[in-house]
C-alpha positions, -999 to +999 in steps of 0.1 A: +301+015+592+270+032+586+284+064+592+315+062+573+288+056+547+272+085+553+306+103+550+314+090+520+288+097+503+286+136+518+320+140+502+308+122+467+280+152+469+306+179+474+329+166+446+298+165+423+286+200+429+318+214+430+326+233+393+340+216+363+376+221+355+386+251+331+393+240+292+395+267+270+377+244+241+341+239+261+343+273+275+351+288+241+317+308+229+310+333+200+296+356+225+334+359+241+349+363+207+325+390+200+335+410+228+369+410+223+363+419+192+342+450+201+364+456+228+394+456+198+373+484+180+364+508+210+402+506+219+413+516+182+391+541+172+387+569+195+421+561+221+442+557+189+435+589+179+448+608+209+477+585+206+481+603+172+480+635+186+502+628+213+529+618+187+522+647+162+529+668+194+561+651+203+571+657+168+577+622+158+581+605+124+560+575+107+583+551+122+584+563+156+549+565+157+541+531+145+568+519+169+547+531+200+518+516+182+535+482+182+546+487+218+512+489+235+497+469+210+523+437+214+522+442+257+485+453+255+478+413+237+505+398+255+497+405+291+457+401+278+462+369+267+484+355+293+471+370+328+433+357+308+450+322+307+464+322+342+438+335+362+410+326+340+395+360+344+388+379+318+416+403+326+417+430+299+448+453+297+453+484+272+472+520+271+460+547+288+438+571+273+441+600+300+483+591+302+483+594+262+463+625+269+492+640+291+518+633+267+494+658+239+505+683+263+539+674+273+560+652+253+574+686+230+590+698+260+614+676+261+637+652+242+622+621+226+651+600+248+644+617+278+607+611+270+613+571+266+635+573+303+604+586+317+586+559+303+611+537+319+610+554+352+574+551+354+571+514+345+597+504+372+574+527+395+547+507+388+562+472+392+575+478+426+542+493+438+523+466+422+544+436+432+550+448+468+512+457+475+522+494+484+497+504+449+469+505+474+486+528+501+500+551+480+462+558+462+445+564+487+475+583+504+467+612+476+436+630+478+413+612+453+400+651+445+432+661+437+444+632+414+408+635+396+408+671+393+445+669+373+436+642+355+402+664+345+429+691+337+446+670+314+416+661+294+401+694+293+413+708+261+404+679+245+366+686+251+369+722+240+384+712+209+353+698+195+339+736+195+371+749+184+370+729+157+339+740+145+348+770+123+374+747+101+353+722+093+322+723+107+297+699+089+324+674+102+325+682+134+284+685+135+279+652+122+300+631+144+292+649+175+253+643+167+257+611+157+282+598+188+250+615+213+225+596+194+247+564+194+256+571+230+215+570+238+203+535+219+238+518+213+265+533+236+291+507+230+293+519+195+292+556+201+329+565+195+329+540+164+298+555+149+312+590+154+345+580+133+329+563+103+302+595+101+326+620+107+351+604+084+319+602+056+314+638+065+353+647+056+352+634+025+318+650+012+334+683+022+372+689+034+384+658+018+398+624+033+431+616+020+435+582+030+472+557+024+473+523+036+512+528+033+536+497+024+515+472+042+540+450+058+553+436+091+559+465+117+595+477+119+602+483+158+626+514+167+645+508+196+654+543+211+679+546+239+668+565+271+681+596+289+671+605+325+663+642+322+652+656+363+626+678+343+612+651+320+614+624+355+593+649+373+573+662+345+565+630+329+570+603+350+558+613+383+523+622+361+522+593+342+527+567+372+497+582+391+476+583+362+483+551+356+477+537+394+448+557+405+433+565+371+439+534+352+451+504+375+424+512+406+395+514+384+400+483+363+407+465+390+369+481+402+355+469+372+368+430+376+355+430+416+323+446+405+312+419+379+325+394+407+357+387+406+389+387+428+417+399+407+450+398+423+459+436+422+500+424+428+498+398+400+481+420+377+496+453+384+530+439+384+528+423+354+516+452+331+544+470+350+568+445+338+556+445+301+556+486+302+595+483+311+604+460+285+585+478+258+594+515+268+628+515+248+603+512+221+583+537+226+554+527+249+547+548+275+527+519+295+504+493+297+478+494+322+445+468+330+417+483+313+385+497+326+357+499+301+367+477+274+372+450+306+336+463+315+331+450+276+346+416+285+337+412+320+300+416+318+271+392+310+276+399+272+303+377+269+289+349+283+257+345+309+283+319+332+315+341+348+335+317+347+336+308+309+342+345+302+379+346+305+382+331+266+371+373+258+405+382+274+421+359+254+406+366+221+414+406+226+446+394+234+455+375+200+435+402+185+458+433+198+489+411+189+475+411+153+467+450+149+504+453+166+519+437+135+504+455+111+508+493+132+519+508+102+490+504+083+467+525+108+495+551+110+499+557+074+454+551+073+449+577+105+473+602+092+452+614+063+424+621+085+415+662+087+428+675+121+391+690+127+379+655+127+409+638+147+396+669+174+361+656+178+365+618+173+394+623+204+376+646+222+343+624+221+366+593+232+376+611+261+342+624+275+333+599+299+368+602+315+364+639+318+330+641+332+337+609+357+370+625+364+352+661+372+325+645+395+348+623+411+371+652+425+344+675+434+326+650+451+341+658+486+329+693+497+362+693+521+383+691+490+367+709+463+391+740+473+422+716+464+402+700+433+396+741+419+431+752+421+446+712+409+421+716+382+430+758+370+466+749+372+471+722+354+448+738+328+469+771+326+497+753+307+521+762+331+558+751+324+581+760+358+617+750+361+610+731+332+582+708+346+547+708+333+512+720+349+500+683+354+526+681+385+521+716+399+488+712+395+491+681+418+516+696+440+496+725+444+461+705+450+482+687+478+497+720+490+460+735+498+449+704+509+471+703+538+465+738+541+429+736+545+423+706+564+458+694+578+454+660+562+457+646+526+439+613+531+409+602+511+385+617+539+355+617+517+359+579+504+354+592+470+383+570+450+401+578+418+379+551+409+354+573+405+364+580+369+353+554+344+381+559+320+386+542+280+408+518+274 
């Protein structure tokens, strides 16, 4: 008897120490809220601007453009919201930054359809590799150098617009990029922010800032039917699926295991694979799980306990499905600003992605041959057969890879993770 006693009261112990159950109203906090919010305004500022640029270079209208807006915005808060719930992690989703930087250089050769059946394409890509665990195998099947050196590629003429902006405006330019290093040194969470509301101040002291806040209603959705183009599948697709996996995906999934957390990658990948597919028809070229603004949400900011900071999630969620509704209003606000200060506000958003993405693929001295020519060609602009230089710059990498070494495996254990990317 005594020691069924003892028993019993061992397992009383265990139940007492084990955690409280999850209810969203205790582990509510301001803290949380706050960094959804901030996460909100790091993903709108800087990344919304190269989302601009990507539709100005595809040549598309108000209404396109505030479609696409919706898109990511309404699966980037849905899948927030909903994974946050279910897996009470603070699981932060968004578009991605360096994909949205491929389409600046892409999306004008070819047709907005067969744009939107890349899209598709690349979201079904994703699903299967997420939901079948294969996402794993297939990154670190690529050389990490090359995937990092093309997605450097990508990115570099965005960094050397900021100088070549310089003789159009350049009090503009001067002032945000002096103010985004001096916010990146005491308050680096607001740097990008900081950079917009300066430069923007700076605009309209000199060149002007033509601002319109448009009609102001509910956002109209355009549903655009897809075309399967071999150029824009190869082109676009291919690109925007391994930017996606090894540049966006891998390292937000990082981000979650480094503050603690087990995220499952098939849950998770899948389901932002999904929610790409359905919104693709209208214009979203993906949704992805989020690296810094998850580093936002994740960390000790939101909340000191781990475990009550899966509310942040949520609240970015309800938060992007707001902004979503109202897309119209920031295209019609964006559109008056100057293009010299849409150059450095973008081209500062995308810095950290270009210098983790730079480091990251010469970090291997076996592969910095494969990185060099990955990284000239997809800078040259290159259009073959109709294709563009991101995928023979890839192809290419991979070519003198095996050339070099006789293997294309991540030999140096350098990961695509490397790359700390926005958004």
């Amino acid at each position: 008897m005594a020691e069924h006693r003892i028993l019993d009261a061992s397992a009383d112990l265990v139940a007492d120490s084990s955690p409280p159950a999850y209810s969203l109203r205790r582990d509510v906090s301001f803290s949380a809220l706050l960094a959804g919010l901030i996460a909100v305004v790091v993903c709108y500022s800087g990344p919304l601007v190269v989302v601009l640029a990507a539709a100005r270079a595809g040549h598309l209208d108000q209404a396109h453009t505030a479609s696409w807006i919706w898109a990511i915005s309404i699966g980037s808060g849905a899948t927030s919201l909903l994974l946050s719930w279910r897996t009470r992690l603070p699981v932060i989703t968004a578009w991605s930054t360096p994909g949205t930087a491929l389409l600046v250089s892409s999306l004008g050769a070819y047709s907005y359809p067969e744009a939107i059946g890349a899209y598709l394409v690349s979201g079904v890509a994703v699903t299967v590799l997420g939901v079948t665990g294969l996402f794993g195998r297939l990154v670190r099947a690529i050389p990490s150098g090359v995937v990092n050196a093309m997605l450097a590629g990508i990115l570099f003429s965005f960094g050397t617009e900021i100088f070549t902006s310089l003789h159009t405006a350049p009090a503009v330019v001067l002032a945000a990029l002096a103010v985004y290093l001096t916010a990146k040194r005491l308050l680096p969470r607001y740097a990008v922010p900081a950079a917009l509301l300066v430069g923007a101040g700076a605009a309209a002291l000199t060149v002007g800032l033509p601002l319109n806040l448009g009609h102001g209603g509910l956002t109209h959705p355009v549903l655009t039917m897809p075309a399967f183009g071999g150029a824009a599948l190869v082109g676009l697709a291919l690109p925007l699926t391994l930017v996606a996996l090894a540049s966006q995906n891998a390292p937000g999934l990082g981000v979650l295991r480094g503050f603690g957390y087990q995220p499952d990658d098939r849950l998770l990948v899948g389901a932002t694979g999904a929610a790409s597919i359905l919104l693709a028809p209208f214009g979203g070229p993906g949704v992805n799980v989020a690296a810094i603004t998850a580093a936002i949400c994740a960390g000790p900011e939101s909340h000191p306990q781990p475990r009550r900071r899966y509310p942040a999630g949520m609240s970015i969620g309800v938060l992007y499905l707001l902004v979503g509704c109202f897309s119209g209003v920031l295209v019609s606000l964006f559109a008056g600003l100057p293009a010299a200060l849409v150059a450095v506000v973008g081209g500062v958003a995308l810095i950290g992605a270009f210098q983790g993405s730079l480091a990251a693929a010469l970090a291997d001295e076996r592969g910095r041959e494969a990185a060099a020519v990955t990284f000239l060609a997809t800078t040259s602009g290159m259009t073959l057969f109709g294709v563009g230089a991101a995928f023979w710059g890839l192809l290419l990498g991979i070519g003198t890879q095996l050339i070099l070494t006789g293997r294309t495996d991540r030999a140096g254990g350098t990961g695509a993770t490397g790359a700390r990317k926005p958004g």
